[in-house]
KEKE-557732 format. One record per residue (C-alpha): z, x negated, y. Coordinates in pm, 1 decimal, always signed. Each point is the difference from the previous one (the first is absolute). Layout:
<nodes>
NODE         zz         xx         yy
NODE          Z          X          Y
...
</nodes>
This chain:
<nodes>
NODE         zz         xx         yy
NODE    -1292.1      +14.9    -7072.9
NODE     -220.2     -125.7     -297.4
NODE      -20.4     -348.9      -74.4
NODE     -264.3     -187.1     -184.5
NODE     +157.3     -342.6       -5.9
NODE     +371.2      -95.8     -106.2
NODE      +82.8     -318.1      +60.5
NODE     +317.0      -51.0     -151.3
NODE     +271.0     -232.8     -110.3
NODE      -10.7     -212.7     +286.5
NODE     +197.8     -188.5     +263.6
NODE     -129.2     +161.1     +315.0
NODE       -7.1     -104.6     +348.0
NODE     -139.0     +177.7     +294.5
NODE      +68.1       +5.7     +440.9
NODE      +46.3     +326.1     +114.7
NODE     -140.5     +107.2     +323.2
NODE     +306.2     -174.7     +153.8
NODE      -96.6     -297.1     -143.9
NODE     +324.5       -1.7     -199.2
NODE      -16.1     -107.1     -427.2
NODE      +33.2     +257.4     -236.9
NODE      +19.6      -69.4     -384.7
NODE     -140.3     +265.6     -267.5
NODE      -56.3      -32.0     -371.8
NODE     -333.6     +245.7      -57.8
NODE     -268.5     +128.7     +219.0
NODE     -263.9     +261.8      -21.2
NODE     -349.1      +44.5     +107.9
NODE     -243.1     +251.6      +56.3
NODE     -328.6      -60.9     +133.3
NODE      +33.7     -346.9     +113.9
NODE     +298.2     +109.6     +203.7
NODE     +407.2      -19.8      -62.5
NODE     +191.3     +313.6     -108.1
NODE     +349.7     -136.3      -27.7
NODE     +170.2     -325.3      -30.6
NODE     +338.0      +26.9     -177.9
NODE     +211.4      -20.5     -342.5
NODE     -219.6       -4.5     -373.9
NODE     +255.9     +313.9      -27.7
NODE      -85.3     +151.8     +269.2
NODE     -374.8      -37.0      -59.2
NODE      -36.3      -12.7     -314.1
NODE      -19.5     +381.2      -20.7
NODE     -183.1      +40.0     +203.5
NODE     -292.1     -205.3      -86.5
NODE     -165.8     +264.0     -216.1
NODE     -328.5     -124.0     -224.9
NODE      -39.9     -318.3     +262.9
NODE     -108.3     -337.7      -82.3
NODE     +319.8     -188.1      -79.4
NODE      -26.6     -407.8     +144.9
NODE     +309.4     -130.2     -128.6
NODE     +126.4     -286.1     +242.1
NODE     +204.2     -162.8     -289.5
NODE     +262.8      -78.7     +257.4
NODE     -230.5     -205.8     +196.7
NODE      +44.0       +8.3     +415.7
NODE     -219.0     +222.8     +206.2
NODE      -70.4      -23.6     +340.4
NODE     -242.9     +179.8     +319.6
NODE     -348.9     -169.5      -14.5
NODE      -54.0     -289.9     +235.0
NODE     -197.0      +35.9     +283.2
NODE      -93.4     -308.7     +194.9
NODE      -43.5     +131.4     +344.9
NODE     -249.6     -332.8      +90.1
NODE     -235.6     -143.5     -219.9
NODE     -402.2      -28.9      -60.7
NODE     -127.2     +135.9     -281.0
NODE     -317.5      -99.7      -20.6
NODE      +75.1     -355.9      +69.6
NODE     +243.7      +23.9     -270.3
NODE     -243.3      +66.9     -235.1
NODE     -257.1     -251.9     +162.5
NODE     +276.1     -253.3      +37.2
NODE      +57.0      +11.9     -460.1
NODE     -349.2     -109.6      -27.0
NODE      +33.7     -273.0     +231.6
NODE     +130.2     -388.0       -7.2
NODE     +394.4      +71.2      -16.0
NODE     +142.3     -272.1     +194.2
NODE     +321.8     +197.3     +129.7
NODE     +210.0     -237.6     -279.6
NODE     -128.3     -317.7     +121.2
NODE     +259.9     -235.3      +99.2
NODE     -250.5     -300.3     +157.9
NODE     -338.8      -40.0     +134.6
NODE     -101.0     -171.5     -311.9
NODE     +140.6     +304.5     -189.3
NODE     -234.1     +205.1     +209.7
NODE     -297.2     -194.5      -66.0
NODE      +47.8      -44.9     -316.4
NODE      +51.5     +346.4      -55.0
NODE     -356.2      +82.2     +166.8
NODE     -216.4     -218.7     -177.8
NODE     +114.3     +155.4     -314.1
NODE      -81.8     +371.3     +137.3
NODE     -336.6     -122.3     +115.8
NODE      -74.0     -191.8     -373.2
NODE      +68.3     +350.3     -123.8
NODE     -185.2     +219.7     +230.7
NODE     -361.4     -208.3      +26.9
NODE     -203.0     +310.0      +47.3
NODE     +240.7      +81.6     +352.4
NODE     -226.5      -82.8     +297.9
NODE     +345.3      -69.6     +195.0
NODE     +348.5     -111.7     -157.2
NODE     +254.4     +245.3     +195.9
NODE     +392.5       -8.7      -60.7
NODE     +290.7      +38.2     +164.3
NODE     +378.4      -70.3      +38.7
NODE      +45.1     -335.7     +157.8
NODE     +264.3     -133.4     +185.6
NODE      +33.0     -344.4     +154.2
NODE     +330.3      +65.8     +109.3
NODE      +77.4      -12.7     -328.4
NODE     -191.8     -318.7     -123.1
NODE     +184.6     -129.1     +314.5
NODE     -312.7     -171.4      +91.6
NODE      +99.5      -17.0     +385.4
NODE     -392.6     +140.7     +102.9
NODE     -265.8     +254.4      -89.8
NODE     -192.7     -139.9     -351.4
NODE     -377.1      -28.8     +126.3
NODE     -366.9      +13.2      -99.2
NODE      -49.7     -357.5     -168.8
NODE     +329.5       +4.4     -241.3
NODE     -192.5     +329.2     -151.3
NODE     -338.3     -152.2       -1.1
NODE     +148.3     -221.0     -260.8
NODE      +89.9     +262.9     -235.8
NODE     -307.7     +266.1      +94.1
NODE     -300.4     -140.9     +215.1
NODE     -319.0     +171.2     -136.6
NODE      +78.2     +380.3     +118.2
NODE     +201.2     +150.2     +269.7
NODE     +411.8       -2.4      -26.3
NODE     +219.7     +274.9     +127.0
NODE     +360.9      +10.3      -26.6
NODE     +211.6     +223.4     +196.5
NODE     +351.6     -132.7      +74.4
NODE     +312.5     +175.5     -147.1
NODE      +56.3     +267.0     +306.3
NODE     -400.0      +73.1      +31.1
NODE       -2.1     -156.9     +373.0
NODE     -158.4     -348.9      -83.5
NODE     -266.2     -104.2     -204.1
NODE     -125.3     -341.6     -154.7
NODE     -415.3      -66.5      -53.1
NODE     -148.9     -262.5     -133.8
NODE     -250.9     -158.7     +180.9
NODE     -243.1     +182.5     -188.2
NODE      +94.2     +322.6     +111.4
NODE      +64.8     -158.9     +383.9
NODE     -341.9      -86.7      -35.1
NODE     -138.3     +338.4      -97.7
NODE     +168.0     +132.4     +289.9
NODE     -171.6     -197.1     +236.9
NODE     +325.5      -94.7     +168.3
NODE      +27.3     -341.7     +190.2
NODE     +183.4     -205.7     +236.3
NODE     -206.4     +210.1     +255.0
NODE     +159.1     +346.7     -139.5
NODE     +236.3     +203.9     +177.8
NODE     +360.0     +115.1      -43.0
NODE      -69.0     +334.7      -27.0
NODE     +271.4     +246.7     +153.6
NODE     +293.6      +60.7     -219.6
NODE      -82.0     -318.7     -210.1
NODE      +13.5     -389.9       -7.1
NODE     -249.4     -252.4     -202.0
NODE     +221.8     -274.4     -114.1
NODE     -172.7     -306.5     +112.7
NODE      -14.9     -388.3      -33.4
NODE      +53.2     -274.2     +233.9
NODE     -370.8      +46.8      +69.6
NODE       -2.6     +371.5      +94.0
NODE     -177.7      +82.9     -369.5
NODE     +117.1     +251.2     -175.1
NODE     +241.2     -147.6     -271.8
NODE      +39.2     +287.1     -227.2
NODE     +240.4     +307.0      +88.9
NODE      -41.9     +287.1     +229.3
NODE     +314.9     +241.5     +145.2
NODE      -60.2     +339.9       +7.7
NODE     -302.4     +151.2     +154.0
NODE     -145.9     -376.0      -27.0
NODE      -38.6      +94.7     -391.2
NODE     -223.1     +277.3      +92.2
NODE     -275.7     -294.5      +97.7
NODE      -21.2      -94.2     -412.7
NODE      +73.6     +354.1     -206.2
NODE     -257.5     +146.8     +215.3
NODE     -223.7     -221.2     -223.8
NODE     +155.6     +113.2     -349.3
NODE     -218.1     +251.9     -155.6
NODE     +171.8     +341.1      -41.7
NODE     +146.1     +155.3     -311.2
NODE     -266.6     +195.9     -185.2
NODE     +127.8     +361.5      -63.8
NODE      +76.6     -127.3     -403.9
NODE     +199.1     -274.9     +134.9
NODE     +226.5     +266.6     +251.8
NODE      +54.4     +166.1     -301.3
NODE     +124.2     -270.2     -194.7
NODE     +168.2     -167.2     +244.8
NODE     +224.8     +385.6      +25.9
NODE      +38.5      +65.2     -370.6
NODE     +170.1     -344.7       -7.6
NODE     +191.5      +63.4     +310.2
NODE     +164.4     +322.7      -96.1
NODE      +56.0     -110.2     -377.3
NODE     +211.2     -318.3     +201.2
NODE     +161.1     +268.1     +189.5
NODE      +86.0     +252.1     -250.3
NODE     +130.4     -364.2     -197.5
NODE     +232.5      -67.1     +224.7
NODE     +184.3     +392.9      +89.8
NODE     -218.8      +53.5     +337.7
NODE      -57.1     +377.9      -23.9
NODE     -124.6      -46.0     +322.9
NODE     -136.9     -203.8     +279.7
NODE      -95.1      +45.0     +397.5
NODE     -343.9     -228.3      +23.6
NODE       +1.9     -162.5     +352.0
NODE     -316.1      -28.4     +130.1
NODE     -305.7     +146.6     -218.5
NODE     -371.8      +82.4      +64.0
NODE     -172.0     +302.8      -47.2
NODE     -173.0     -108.1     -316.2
NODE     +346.7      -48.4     -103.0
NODE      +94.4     +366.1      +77.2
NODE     -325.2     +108.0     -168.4
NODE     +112.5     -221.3     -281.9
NODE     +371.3     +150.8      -68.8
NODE     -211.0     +360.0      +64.3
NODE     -176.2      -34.9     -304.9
NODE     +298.2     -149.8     -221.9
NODE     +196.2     +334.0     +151.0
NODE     -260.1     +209.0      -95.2
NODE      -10.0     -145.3     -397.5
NODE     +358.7      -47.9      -35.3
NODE      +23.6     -348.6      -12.4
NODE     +239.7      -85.4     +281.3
NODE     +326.6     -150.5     -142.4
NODE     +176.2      -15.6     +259.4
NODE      +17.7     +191.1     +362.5
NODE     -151.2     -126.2     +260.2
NODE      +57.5      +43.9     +392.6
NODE     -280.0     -181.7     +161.5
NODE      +27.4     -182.4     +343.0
NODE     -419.3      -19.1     +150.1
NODE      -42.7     -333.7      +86.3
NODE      -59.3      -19.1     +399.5
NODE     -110.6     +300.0     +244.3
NODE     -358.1     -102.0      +28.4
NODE     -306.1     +117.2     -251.1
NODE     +187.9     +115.8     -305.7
NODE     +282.0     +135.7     +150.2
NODE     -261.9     +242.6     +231.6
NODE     -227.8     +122.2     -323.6
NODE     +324.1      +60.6     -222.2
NODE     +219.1     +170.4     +300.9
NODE     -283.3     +282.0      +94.8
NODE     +203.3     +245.2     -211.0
NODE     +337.5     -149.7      +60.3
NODE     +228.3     -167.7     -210.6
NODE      -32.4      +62.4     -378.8
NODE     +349.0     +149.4     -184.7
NODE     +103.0      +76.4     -333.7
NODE     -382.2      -88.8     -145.0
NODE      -45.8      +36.8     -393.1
NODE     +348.0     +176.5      -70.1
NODE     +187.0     -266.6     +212.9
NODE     -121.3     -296.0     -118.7
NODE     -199.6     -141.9     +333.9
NODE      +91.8      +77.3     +402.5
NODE     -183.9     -194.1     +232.1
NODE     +159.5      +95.7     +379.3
NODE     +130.5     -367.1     +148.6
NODE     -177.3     -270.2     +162.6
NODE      +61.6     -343.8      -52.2
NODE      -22.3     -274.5     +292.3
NODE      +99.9     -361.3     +107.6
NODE     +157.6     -129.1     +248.3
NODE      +36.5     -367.7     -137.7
NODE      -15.9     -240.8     -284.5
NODE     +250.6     -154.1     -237.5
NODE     +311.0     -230.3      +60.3
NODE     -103.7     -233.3     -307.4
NODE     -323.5      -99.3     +148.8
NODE     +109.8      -34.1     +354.6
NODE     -205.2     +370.6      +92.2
NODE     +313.4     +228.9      +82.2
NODE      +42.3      +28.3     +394.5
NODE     +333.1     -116.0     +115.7
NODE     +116.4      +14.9     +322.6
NODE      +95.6     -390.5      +57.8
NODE     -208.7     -231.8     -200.8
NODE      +84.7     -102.7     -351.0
NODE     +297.1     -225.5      -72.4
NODE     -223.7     -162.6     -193.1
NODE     -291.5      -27.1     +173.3
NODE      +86.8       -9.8     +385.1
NODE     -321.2      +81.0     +135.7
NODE     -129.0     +329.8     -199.9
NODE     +135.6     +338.6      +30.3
NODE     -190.9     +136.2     -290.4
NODE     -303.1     +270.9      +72.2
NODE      +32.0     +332.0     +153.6
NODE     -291.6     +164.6     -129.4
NODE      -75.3     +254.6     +287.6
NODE      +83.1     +107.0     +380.8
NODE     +273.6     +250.8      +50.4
NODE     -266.8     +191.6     +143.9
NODE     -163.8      -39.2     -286.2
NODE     +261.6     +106.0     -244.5
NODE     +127.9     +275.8     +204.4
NODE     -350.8     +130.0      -48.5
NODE      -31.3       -4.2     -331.3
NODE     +330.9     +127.9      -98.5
NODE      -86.9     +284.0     +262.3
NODE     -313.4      +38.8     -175.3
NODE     +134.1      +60.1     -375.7
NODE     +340.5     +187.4     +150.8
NODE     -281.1     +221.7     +166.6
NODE     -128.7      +89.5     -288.6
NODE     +330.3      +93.7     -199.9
NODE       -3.8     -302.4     -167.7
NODE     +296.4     -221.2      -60.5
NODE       -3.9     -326.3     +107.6
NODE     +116.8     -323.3     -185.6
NODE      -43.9     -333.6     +168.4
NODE      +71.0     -339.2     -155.6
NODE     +207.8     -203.0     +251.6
NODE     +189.5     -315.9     -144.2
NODE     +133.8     -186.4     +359.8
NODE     +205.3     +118.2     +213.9
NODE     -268.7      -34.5     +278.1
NODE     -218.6     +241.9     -254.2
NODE     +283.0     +225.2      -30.8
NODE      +81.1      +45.9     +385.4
NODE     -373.2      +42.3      +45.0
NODE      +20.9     +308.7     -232.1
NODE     +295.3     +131.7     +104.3
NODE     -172.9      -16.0     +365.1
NODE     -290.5     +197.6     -131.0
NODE     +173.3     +254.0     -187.8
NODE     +220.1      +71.3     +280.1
NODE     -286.0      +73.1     +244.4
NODE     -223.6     +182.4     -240.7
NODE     +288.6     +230.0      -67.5
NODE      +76.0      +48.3     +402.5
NODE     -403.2      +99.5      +52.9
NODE      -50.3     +227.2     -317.4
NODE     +325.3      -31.0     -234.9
NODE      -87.9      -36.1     -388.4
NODE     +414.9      -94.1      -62.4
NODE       +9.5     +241.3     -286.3
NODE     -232.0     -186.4     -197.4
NODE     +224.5     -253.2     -153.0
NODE     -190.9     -272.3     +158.6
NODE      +70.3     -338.3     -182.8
NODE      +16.7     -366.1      +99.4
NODE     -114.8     -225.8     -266.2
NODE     +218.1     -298.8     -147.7
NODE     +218.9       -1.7     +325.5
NODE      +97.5     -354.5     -144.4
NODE      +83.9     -154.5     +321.2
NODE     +162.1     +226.7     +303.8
NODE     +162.7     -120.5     +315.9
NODE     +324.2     +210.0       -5.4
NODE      -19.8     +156.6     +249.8
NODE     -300.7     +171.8      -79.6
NODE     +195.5      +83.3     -356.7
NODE     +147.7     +360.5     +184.4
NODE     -360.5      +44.2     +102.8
NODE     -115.4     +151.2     -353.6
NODE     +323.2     +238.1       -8.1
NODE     -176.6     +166.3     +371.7
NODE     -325.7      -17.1     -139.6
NODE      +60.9     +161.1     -314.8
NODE     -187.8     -267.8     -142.3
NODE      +30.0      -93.6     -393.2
NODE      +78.0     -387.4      -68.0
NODE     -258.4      -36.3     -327.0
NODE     +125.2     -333.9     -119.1
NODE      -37.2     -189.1     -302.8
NODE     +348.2     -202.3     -160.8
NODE     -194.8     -263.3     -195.3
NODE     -160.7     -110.8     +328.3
NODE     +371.0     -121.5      +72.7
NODE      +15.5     -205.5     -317.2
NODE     -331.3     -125.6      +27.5
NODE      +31.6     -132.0     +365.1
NODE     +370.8      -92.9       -4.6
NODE     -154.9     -363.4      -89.0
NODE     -174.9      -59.7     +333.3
NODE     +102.7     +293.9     +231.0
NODE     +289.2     -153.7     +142.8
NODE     -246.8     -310.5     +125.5
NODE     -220.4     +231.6     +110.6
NODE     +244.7     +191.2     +187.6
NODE     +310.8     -202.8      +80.4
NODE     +332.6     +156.4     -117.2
NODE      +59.1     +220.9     +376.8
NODE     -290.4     +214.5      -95.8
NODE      +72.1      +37.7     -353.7
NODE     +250.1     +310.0     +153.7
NODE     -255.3     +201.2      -23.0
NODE     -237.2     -108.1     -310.1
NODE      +73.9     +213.9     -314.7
NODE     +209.0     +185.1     +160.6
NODE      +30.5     +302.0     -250.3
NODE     +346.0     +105.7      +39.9
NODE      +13.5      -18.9     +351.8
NODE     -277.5     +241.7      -12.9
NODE     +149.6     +226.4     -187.8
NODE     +379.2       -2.0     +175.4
NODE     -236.3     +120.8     +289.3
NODE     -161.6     +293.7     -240.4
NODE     -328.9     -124.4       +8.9
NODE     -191.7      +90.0     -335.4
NODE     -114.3     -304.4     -146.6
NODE     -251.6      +40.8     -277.6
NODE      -37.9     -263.7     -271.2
NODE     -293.8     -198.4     -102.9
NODE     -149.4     -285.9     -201.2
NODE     -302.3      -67.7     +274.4
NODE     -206.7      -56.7     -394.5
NODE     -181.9     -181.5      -76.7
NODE     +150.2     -220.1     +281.1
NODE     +310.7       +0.9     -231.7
NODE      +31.3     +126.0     -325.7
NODE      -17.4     +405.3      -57.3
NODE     +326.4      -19.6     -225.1
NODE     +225.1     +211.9     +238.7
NODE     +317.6     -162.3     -201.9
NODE      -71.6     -279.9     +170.1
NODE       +9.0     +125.6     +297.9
NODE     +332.5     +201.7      -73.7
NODE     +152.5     -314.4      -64.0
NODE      -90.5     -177.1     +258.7
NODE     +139.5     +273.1     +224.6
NODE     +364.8       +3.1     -176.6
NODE       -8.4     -364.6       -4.9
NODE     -190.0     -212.8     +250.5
NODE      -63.8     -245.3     -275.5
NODE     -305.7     -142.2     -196.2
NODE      -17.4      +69.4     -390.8
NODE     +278.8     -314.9      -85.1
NODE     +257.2     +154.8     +209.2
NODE      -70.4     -265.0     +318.9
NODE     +131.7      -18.3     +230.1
NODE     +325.5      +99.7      -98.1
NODE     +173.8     +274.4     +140.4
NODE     -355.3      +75.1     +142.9
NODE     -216.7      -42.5     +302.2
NODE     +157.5     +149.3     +306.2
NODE     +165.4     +209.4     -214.1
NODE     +128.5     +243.4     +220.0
NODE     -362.4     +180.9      +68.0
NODE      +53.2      +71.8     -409.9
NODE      +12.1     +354.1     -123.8
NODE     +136.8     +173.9     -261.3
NODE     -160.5      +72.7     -299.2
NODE       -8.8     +383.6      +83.4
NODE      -78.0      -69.1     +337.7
NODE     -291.9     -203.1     -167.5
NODE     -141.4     +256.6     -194.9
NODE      +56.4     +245.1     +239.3
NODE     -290.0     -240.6     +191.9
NODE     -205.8      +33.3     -319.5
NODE      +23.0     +361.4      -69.4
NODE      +93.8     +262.5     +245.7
NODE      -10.2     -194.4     +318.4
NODE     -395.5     -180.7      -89.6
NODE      -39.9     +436.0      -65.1
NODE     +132.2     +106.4     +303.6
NODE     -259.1     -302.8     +175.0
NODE     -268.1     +205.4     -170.1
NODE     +104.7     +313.4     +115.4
NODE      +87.0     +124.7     -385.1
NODE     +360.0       -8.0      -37.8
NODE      -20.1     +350.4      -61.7
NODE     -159.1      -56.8     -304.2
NODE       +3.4     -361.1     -106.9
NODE     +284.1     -274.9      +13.4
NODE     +287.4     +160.5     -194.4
NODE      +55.6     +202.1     -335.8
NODE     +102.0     +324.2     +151.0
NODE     -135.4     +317.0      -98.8
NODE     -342.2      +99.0      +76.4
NODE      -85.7     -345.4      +97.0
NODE     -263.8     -202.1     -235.7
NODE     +103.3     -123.7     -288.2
NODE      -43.7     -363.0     +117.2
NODE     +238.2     -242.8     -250.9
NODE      +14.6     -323.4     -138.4
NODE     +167.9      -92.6     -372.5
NODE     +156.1     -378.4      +38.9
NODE     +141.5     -201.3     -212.4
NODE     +350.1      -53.6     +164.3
NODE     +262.6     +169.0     +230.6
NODE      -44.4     -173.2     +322.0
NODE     +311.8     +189.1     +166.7
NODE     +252.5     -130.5     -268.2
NODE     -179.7     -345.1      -74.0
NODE      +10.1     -300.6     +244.9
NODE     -179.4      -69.5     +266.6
NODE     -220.8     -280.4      -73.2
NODE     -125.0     +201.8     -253.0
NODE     -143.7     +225.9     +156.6
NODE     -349.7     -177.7       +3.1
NODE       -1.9      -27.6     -332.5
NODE      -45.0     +339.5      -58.0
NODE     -285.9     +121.8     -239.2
NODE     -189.3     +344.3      +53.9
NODE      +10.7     +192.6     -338.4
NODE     -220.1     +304.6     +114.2
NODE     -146.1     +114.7     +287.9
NODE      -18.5     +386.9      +62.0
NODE     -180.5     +168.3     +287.6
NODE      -25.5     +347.6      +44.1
NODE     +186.7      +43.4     -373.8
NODE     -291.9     -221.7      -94.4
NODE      +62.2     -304.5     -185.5
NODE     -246.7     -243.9     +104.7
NODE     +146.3     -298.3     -102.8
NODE     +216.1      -97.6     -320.9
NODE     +113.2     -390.2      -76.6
NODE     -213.1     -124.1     -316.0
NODE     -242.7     +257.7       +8.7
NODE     -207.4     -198.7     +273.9
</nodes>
């Protein structure tokens, strides 16, 4: 075959279908898809008049695909307040009132990214402690994993919530000692203030994805699965398919089985849109909250907190429904479940949607699966269900999960490799913007267990760690295969896309703890480059 790019002079890696690691020094490329992988004598003659990229020696790997993440609230998220590196509430505040001196002309301050497990505060932060910093407009700032938000009284006010309001169902208003609202709300609690922030204009949806796919393309994602979108969304990665302008691949998860999902699944689920660059044929649902904020749904209360088991957000009538619903209409179904009382609940509702109208070829997915009673662990292996989890969510939590949890039900939190000694597909993720996009990270939090300066040492419960191939393998072919594209995305074989990164070291013969460090030196999609380092 013809080739019209020859990327040469380089220190190749690629899976195979096995999943096993194969090393090449030159690749070509014709039409956006691979040829051959192989030796620069080998291909060198047979590269004809084609575009020569000379690799200089540098390492190339498979683009990353992050099989969980929000692309759209990436992009919102890197116009925001930033308050993910806050180390203390005064940090936090601090860090607001400079945003909002900045931003006058914002009817609302928004942010995200705290974390008072972190400022080891001991309590929620509440309404008053921002009216110091911002009281003259309305305050919103979504905690760290997106299931907790903090208002200023301003925007509490606006909202027309009181003492008098209701916990709605699948949410909590934090309260005082006086029944008042004090300044967070859980989950579908949040839904009582953003229903009150006016939406994006169709210039700001636009700005808000340029920004999110040049972060993406920044950091080696050649791909993303975006859990839970709405059909202006759709519409909106339609018309960036249509001009060329997607970056980066995207396998969209429809937020919910209500409104949206019915006007965008009348012709059935959308495949291989704009040459490949956009599928939309999952569903995304919820079965509970978050562990940080006390939302996951456990099955004996909190160690922590001896009177909540966290929210289940629906019925297993309910549920069952729903999945039935989406499964019904050849959709695949993803649902976010972070408990292990979430994850039984799923596992119940998958297992009697398949006995009533099957749907177990679909590659239906549980979401996170952070916290699983083991004995339900065998349940995804007879389900066929993938385990779509996210390693930095381990690093992050490993700070208060275990007083959350207690250490007995830690067996089954994290527990990548004893998914995987079971053969249960588990496809990697970042959750962005809920942690950073950079997939490295999340590669070396996989390998290691440990947070950027190497604590704690010899890592955190160390033997759910994987290898670093196994790690990739969660980043490439297996987040593919969750897709349904392994046929044509995930590895470097021939007549797949030409999907690759250029970085800056070898992280198969370097160390570890390095692997984070890693820098992204160009991004290619589709032999494409649509990112190179100093030319942003």
């Amino acid at each position: 075959m013809a080739a019209d790019l020859f990327v040469d002079h380089v220190n190749g890696y690629t899976l195979d279908s096995a999943g096993k690691l194969q090393r090449f020094e030159a690749m070509l490329v014709e039409q956006g898809r691979v040829v051959a992988t192989g030796s620069h004598a080998d291909l060198a003659q047979r590269s004809g008049g084609a575009q020569v990229l000379d690799g200089k020696g540098r390492t190339l790997i498979p683009g990353l695909i992050d099989a969980h993440g929000h692309v759209m609230g990436l992009g919102i998220a890197l116009r925001q307040a930033d308050l993910t590196a806050t180390k203390s509430l005064a940090d936090a505040l601090a860090a607001v009132k400079t945003y909002a001196a900045a931003h006058v002309d914002m009817a609302w301050v928004e942010g995200r990214g705290w974390n008072q497990a972190i400022w080891k505060l001991g309590r929620f932060p509440t309404a008053r402690e921002l009216d110091g910093v911002v009281a003259d407009r309305p305050v919103w700032l979504e905690r760290v994993d997106g299931h907790a938000g903090w208002a200023n009284s301003a925007a509490i006010k606006l909202a027309g919530i009181d003492a008098n309001t209701k916990d709605p169902a699948g949410g909590r208003i934090e309260r005082d000692a006086a029944g008042k609202p004090s300044g967070v709300f859980v989950d579908a609690a949040m839904e009582l203030i953003t229903a009150k922030i006016p939406a994006m204009t169709a210039a700001e949806a636009e700005k808000a994805l340029d920004a999110a796919l040049a972060e993406m393309a920044k950091n080696g994602l050649t791909g993303a699965h975006d859990a839970g979108i709405d059909a202006d969304t759709v519409a909106l990665f339609k018309r960036y398919a249509d001009a060329h302008k997607l970056s980066a691949r995207i396998y969209a998860l429809i937020g919910g089985t209500g409104k949206d999902f019915d006007r965008l699944a009348v012709d059935g689920p959308l495949t291989g849109y704009g040459g490949g660059f956009l599928d939309v044929r999952a569903v995304k649902l919820y079965a509970d909250g978050a562990l940080g904020s006390r939302g996951a749904a456990l099955l004996a209360p909190y160690s922590d907190d001896a009177h909540n088991k966290g929210l289940l957000f629906h019925k297993p009538d309910e549920l069952t429904a729903m999945i039935a619903k989406a499964i019904g209409k050849g959709y695949q179904v993803g649902v976010h479940a972070i408990g292990d009382a979430a994850n039984r609940e799923v596992l119940d509702s998958f297992a009697a949607v398949y006995k009533t109208q099957g749907g177990k070829d679909l590659r239906n997915r549980i979401e996170h699966a952070q916290i699983v009673a083991p004995e339900d662990i065998p349940r995804f292996r007879e389900l066929n269900l993938i385990a779509s989890m996210q390693p930095t969510h381990a690093t992050s939590d490993m700070n208060m999960a275990e007083d959350r949890l207690g250490k007995q039900r830690m067996q089954g939190a994290y527990a990548w490799r004893t998914f995987l000694r079971q053969g249960t597909v588990v496809a990697g993720g970042s959750d962005f913007p809920v942690e950073s996009p950079n997939p490295f990270y999340g590669l070396y939090s996989a390998v290691t267990r440990q947070d950027h300066d190497g604590r704690p040492p010899g890592g955190w419960y160390p033997q759910q760690a994987l290898t670093l191939t196994e790690a990739l393998r969660a980043f490439t072919l297996d987040a593919a295969y969750a897709g349904h594209a392994e046929k044509t995305l995930g590895t470097l074989e021939p007549g797949k896309c030409a999907d690759f990164l250029l970085i800056d070291r070898d992280i198969f013969a370097g160390k570890p703890a390095q692997i984070w460090s890693t820098v992204v030196l160009e991004t290619w999609v589709g032999g494409r480059r649509v990112y190179a380092r100093g030319a942003d």
